[in-house]
C-alpha positions as CSV (number, residue, x, y, z in Angstrom):
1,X,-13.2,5.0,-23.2
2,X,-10.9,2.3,-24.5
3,X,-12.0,0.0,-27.5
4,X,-9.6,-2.5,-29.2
5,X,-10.1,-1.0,-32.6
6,X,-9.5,2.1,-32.0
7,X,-5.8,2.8,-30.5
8,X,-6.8,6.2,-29.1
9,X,-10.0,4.8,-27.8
10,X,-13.6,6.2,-28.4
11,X,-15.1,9.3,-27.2
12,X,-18.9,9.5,-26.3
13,X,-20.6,12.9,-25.9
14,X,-24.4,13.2,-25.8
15,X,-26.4,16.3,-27.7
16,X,-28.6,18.7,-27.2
17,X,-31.0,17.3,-30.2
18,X,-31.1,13.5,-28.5
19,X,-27.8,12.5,-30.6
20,X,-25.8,10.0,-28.3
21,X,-22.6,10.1,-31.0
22,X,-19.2,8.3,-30.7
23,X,-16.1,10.0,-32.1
24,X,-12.8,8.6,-32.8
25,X,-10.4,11.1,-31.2
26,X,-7.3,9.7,-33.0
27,X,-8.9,11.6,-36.3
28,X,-9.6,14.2,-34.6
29,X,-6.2,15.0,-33.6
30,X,-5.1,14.2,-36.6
31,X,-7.4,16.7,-38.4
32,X,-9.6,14.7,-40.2
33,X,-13.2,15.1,-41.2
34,X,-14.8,11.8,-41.0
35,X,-14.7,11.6,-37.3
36,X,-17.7,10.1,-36.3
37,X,-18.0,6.4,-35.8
38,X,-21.4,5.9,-34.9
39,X,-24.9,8.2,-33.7
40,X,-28.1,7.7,-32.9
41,X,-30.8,10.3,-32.0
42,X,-33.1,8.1,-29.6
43,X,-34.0,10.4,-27.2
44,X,-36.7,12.4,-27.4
45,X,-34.6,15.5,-25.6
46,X,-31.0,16.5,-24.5
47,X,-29.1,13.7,-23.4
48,X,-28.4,15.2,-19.8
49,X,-25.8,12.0,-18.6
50,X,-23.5,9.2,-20.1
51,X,-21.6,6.9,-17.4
52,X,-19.3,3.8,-19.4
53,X,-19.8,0.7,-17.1
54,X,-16.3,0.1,-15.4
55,X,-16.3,-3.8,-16.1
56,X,-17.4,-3.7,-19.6
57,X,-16.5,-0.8,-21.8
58,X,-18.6,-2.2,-24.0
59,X,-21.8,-0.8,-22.2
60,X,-22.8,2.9,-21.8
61,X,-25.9,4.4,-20.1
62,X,-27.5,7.4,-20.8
63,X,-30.2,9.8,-19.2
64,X,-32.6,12.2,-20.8
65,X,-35.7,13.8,-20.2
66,X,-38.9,12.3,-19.5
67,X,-37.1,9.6,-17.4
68,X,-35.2,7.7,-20.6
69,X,-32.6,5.8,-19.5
70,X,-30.7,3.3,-22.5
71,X,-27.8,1.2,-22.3
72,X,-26.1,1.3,-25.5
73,X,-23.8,-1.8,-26.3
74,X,-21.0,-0.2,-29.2
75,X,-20.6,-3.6,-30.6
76,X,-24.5,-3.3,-31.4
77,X,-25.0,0.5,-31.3
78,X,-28.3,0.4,-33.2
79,X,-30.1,-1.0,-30.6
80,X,-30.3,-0.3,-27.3
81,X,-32.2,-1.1,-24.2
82,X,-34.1,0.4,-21.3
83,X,-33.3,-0.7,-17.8
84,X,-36.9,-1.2,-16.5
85,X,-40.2,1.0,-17.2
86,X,-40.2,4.2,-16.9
87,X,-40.0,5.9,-13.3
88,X,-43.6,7.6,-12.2
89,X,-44.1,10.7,-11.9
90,X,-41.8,11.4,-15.3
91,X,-38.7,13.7,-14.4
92,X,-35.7,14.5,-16.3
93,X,-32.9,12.5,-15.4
94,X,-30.0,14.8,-14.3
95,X,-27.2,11.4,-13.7
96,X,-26.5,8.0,-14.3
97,X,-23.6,5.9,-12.5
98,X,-22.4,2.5,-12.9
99,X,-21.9,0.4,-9.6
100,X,-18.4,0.0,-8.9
101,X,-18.7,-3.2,-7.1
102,X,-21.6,-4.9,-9.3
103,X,-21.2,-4.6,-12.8
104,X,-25.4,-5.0,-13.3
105,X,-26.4,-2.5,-11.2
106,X,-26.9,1.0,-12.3
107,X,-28.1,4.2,-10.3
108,X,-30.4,8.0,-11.9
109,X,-30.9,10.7,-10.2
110,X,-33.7,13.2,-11.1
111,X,-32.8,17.1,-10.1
112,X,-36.2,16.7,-7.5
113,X,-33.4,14.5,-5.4
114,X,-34.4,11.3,-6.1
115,X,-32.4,8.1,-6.8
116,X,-33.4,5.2,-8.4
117,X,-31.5,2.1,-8.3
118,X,-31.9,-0.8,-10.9
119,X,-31.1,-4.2,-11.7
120,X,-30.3,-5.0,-15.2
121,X,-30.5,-8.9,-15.0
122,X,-33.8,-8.4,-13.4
123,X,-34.3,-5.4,-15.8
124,X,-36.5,-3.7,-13.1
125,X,-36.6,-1.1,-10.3
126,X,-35.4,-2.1,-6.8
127,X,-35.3,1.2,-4.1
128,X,-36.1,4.2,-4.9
129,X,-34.1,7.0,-2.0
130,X,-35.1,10.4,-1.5
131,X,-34.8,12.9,1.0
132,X,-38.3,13.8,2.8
133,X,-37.7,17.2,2.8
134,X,-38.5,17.4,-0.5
135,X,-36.2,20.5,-0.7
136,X,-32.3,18.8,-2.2
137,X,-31.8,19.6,-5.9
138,X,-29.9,17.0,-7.1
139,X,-26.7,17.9,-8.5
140,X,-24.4,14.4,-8.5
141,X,-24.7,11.1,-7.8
142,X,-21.3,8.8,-7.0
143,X,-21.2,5.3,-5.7
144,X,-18.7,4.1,-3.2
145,X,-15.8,2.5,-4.8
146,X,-15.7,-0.3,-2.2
147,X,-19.1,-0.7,-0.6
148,X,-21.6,-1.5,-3.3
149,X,-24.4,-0.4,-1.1
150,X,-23.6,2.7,-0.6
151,X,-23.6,6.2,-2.8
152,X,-23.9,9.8,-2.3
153,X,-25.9,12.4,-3.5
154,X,-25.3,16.4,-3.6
155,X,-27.5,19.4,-3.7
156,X,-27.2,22.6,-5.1
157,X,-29.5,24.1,-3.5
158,X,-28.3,27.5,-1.6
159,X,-31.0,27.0,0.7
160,X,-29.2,23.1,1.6
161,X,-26.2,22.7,0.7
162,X,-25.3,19.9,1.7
163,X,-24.3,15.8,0.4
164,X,-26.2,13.0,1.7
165,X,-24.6,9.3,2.0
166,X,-27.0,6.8,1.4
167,X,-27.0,2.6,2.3
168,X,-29.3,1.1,0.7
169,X,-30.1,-1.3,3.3
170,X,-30.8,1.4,5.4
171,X,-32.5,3.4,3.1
172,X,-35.2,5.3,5.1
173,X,-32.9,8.0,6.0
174,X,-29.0,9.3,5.0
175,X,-26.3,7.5,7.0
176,X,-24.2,10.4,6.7
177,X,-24.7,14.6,6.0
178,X,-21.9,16.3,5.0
179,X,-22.1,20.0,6.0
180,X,-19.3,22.4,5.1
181,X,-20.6,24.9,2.1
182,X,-22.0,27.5,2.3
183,X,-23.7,27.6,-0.7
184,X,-25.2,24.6,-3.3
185,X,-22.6,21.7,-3.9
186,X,-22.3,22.1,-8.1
187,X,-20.1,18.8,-8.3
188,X,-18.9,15.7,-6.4
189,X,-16.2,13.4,-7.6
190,X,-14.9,9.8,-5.2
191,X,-11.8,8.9,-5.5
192,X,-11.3,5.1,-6.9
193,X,-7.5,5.0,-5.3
194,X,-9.0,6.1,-1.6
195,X,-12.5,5.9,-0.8
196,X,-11.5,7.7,2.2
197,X,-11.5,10.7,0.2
198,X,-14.1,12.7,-1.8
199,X,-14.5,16.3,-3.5
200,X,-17.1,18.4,-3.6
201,X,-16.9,22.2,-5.8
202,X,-20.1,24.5,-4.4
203,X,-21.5,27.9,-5.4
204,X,-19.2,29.5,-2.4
205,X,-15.9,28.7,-4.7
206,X,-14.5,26.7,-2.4
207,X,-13.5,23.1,-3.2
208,X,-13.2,20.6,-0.5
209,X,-12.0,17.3,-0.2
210,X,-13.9,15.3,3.0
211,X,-13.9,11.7,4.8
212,X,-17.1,10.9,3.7
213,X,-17.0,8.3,6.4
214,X,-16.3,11.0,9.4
215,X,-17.8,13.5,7.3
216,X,-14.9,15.3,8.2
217,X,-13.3,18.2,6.1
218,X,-9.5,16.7,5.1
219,X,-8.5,19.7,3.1
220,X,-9.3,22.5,1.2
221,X,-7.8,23.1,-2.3
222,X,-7.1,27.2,-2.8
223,X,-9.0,29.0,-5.5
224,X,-10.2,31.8,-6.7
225,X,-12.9,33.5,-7.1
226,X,-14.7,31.8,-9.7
227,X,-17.3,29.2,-9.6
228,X,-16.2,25.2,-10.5
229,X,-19.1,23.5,-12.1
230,X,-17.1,20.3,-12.3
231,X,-14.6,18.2,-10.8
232,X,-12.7,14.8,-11.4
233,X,-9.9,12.7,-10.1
234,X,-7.1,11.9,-12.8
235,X,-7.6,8.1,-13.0
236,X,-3.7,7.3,-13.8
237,X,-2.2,10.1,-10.9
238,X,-4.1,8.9,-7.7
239,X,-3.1,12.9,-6.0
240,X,-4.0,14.9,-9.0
241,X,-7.8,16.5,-9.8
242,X,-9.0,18.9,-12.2
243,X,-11.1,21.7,-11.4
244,X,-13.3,23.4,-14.6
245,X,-14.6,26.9,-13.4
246,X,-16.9,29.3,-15.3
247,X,-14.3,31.3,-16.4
248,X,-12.9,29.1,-19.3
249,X,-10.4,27.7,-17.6
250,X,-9.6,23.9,-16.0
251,X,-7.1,24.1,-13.4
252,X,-4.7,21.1,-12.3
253,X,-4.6,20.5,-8.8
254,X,-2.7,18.1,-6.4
255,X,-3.7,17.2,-2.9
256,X,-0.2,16.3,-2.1
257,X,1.3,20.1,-2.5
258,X,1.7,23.1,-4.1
259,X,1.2,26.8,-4.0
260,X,-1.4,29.1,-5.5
261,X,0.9,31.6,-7.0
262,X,-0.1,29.4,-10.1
263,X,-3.2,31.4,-10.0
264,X,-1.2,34.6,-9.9
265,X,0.7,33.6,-12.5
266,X,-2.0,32.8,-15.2
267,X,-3.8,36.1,-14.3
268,X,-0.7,38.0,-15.1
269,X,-0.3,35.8,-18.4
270,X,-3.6,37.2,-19.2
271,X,-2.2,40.9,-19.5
272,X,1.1,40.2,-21.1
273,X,-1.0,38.0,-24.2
274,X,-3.7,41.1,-24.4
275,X,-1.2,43.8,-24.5
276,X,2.0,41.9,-26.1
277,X,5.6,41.8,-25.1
278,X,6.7,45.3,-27.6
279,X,7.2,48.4,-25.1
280,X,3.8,50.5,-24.9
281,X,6.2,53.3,-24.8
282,X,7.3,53.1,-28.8
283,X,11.0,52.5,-28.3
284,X,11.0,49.0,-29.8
285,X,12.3,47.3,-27.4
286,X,11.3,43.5,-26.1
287,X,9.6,43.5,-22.7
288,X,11.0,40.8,-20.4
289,X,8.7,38.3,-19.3
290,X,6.7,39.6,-16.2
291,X,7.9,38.3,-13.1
292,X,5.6,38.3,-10.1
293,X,6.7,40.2,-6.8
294,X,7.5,37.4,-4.2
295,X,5.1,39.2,-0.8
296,X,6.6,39.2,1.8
297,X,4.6,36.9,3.9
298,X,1.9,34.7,2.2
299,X,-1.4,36.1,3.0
300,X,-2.9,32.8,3.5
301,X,-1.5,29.5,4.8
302,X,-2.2,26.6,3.0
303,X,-2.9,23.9,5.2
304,X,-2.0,19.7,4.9
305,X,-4.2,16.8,4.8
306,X,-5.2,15.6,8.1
307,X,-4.9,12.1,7.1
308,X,-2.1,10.4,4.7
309,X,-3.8,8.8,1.0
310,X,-4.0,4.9,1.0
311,X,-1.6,5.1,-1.6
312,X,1.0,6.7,0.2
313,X,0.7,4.1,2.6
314,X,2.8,0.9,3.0
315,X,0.4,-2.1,2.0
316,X,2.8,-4.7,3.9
317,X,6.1,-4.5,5.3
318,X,8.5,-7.5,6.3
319,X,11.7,-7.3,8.2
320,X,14.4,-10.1,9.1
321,X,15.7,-10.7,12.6
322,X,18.0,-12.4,14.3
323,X,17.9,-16.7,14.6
324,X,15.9,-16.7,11.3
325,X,12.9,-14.4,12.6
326,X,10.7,-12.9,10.1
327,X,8.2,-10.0,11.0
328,X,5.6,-9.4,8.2
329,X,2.4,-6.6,8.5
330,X,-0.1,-6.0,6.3
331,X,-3.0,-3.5,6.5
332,X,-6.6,-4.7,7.3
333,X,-9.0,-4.6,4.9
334,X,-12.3,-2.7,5.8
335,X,-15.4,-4.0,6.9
336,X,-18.6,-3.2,4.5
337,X,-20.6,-3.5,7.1
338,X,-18.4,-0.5,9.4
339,X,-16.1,0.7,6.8
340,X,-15.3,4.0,9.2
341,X,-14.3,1.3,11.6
342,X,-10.5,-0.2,11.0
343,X,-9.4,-3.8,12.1
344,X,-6.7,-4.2,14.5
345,X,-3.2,-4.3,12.5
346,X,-2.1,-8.0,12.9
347,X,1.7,-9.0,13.4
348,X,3.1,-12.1,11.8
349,X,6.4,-13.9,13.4
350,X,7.4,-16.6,11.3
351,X,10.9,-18.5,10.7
352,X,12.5,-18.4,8.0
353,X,14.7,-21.2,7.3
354,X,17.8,-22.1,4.7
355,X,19.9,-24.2,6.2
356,X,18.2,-27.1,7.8
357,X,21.3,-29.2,9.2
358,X,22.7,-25.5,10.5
359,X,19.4,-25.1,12.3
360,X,19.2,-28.3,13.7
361,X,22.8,-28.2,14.9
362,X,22.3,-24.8,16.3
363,X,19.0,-26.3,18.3
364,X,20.8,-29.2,19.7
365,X,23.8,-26.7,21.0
366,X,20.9,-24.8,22.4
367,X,19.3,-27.5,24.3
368,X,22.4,-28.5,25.4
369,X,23.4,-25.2,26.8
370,X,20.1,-25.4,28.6
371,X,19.9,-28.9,30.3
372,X,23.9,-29.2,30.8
373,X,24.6,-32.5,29.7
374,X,27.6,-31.2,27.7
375,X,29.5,-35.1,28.2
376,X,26.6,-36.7,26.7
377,X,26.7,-34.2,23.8
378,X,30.7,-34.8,23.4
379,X,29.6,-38.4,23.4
380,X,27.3,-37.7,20.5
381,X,30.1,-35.8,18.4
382,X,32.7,-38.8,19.2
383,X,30.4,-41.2,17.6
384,X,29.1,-39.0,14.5
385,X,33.1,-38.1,14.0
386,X,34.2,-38.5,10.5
387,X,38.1,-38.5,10.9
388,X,40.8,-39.3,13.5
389,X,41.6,-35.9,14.4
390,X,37.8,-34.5,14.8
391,X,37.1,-37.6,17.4
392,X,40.5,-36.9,19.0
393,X,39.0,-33.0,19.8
394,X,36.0,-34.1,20.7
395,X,37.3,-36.4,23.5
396,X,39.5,-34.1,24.5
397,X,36.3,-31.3,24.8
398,X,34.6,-34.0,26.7
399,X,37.8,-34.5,29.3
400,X,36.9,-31.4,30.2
401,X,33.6,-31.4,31.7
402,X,34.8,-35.4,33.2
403,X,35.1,-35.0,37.3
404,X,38.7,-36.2,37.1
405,X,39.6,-34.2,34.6
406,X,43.4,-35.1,35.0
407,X,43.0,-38.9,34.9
408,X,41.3,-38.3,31.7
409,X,44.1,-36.0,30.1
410,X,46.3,-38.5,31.0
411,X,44.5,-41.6,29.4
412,X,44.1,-39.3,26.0
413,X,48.0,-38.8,26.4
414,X,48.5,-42.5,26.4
415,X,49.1,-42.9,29.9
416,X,46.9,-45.4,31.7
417,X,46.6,-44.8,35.6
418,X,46.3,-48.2,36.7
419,X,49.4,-49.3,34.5
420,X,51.5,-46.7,35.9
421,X,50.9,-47.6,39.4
422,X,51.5,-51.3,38.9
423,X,54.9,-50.2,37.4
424,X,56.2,-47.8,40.3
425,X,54.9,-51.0,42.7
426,X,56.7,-53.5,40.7
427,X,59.9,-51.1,40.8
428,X,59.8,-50.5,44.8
429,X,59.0,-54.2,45.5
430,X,62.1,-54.9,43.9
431,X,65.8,-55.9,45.8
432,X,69.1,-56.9,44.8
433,X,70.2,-60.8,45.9
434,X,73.7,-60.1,46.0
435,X,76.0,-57.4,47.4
436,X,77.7,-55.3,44.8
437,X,81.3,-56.5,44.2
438,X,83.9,-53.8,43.3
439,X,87.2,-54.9,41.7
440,X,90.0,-52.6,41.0
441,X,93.5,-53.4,39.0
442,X,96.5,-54.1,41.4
443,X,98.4,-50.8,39.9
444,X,95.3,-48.6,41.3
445,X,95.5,-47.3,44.3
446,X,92.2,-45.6,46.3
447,X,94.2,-44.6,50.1
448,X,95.1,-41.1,49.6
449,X,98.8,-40.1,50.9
450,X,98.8,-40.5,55.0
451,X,95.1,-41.2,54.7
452,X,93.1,-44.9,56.1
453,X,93.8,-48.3,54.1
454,X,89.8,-49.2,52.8
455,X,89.0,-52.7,54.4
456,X,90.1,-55.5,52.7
457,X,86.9,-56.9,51.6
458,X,86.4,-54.1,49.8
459,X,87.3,-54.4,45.6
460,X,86.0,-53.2,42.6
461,X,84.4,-55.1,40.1
């Protein structure tokens, strides 16, 4: 756990002899010998569970025999305090868990397969679950990371191998039974980044990651042969788990991908470290590093998750389209009362806008390209103009939707109809009130040689 004074945080480990003793792992790595902090030795038998409460490190729980439980506080470690009474008959309590949704609730388990739920504000006993065939052995206990009335428990019994889901307002029988090993469940471990996913490690060395909600098998993890008597979700890598088996070793795992040839690998590590890397055959030499034959066809296929991790997934999404148009999603959130059961996925349209006097420009064009009145609108734009020119286009724009269009073009050009007509009238109507006198100089002669003499009234002015 983390704790302000410490920058590598505390470490809490429970012993055989009662001790419930917190270490300081920065000494430890740094060698030193004074690496306890704190201890105390109030249990009267092995301290069997620890759980740190998730919304105040401060508080730990822990489980013994003859149905102990304390919560220790590290800023008063000296004294601690019990839950409630004891729990009748008196049992060994196999695990503790914190409440994941209400920080005063804790949860014990006893290996018999019950579960005791208690209230710390009301420091007292509230439901009591068990199953009435009297025949789980009680190997984990986990709460549901979003549904504070719900937790699971596991048996390791060969003989029912199988994990129960309990709600406690339904607590007279298991919601869910999850049935896939073959043999006792040994560890279960609920994811905090999906509580759509949890892992279960069994006596038949399989480990298998369900829907606890479907109790549907999502995928299984390849192993080997050995037994895994614990597993755990990293809490910083949502896809990666850890996997300790019997045989020593803790194995990293990732539900996103991989290969087992990792396995291979380590087995052949195993020979090359026991025997060296010098020739067995005296010459000296340096062995290369062994190199594994690639098969030529896997032997098994490792299958995908049937359904995508709620991390993986897009939270909300939020596209722009065109006129302003925003389209925004977001993922339901699940009911606690049908948590299996998602929500319909809701669509938002909303508009989005920047430039107000563009918009409303662009609305009144609109309108107008609807209804028609494109004179009117003209009109509009003549009286809003701001210069000579700009009203001079507009009238000429609004000429053109005028039913005598070429009176109007006219006008603009400066010629007024009426005004024109009077003038060709006034032309016509007029005549001359004499006769045009011609008279030409004496010297000038118009008859052509052996042509007509003009008439003598004739002259040139």
């Amino acid at each position: 756990m983390d704790d302000s004074g410490h920058p590598s945080g505390v470490l809490i480990a429970g012993g055989e002899n009662g001790d419930v003793i917190l270490y300081d792992p920065a000494k430890i790595m740094a060698g030193e010998s004074d690496v306890i902090i704190a201890e105390s030795d109030r249990h009267t038998g092995p301290v069997r569970a620890l759980d740190i409460n998730p919304f105040q490190t401060n508080l730990v729980a822990s489980g013994g025999n003859e149905s102990e439980i304390y919560i220790w506080d590290l800023n008063n470690f000296g004294s601690p305090m019990t839950p409630g009474p004891k729990t009748q008959p008196v049992e060994d309590i196999s695990f503790v868990s914190w409440n994941r949704q209400v920080q005063h609730i804790l949860a014990s388990a006893n290996p018999s397969g019950r579960a005791s739920v208690w209230d710390l504000r009301k420091n007292d006993l509230i439901i009591k679950v068990s199953d009435h065939s009297n025949r789980m052995h009680c190997s984990g206990l986990a709460w549901n990371p979003e549904v504070a009335t719900q937790l699971i428990l596991a048996s390791e019994d060969d003989r029912m191998p199988v994990i129960q889901m309990w709600d406690l307002r339904f607590a007279t029988s298991p919601l869910k039974i999850l049935e896939n090993h073959t043999r006792g469940v040994l560890s279960i471990a609920w994811s905090m980044a999906d509580p759509e996913l949890l892992l279960s490690c069994g006596k038949d060395s399989r480990i298998l990651c369900w829907n606890p909600n479907t109790a549907e098998v999502l995928y299984e993890l390849p192993t080997s042969s050995q037994w895994c008597f614990d597993i755990q979700w990293c809490p910083r890598n949502p896809a990666v788990l850890s996997a300790a088996g019997f045989d020593g070793h803790i194995d990293i795992f990732s539900i996103m991908g991989g290969s087992s040839q990792a396995q291979s690998q380590r087995h052949a590590d195993q020979i090359s470290t026991s025997f060296g890397n010098m020739d067995p055959f005296g010459t000296g030499q340096t062995l290369p590093p062994l190199q594994l034959p690639q098969a030529a066809a896997p032997s098994a296929t490792i299958t995908q998750m049937k359904k995508p991790p709620k991390w993986i997934r897009r939270p909300v999404a939020a596209s722009f389209g065109f006129g302003g148009k925003l389209v925004s999603l977001e993922n339901p959130k699940p009911n606690p009362q049908q948590p299996q059961q998602h929500g319909p996925h809701v669509v938002h349209i909303s508009q989005v806008v920047t430039e107000t006097d563009f918009l409303k420009r662009s609305d009144q064009l609109q309108a107008t390209l609807n209804t028609g009145t494109f004179v009117d609108f003209c009109q509009g734009k003549i009286g809003a103009a701001v210069n000579e020119f700009e009203k001079t286009l507009w009238s000429f724009l609004k000429a053109n939707f005028e039913s005598d269009v070429r009176s109007k073009y006219l006008e603009l050009l400066g010629y007024n109809k009426e005004e024109l007509a009077l003038k060709i009238s006034a032309a016509l109507e007029e005549k001359p009130s004499d006769p045009i006198q011609v008279e030409l100089p004496a010297s000038a002669s118009l008859q052509p040689a052996g042509g007509p003499q003009p008439p003598a009234s004739y002259r040139q002015s």
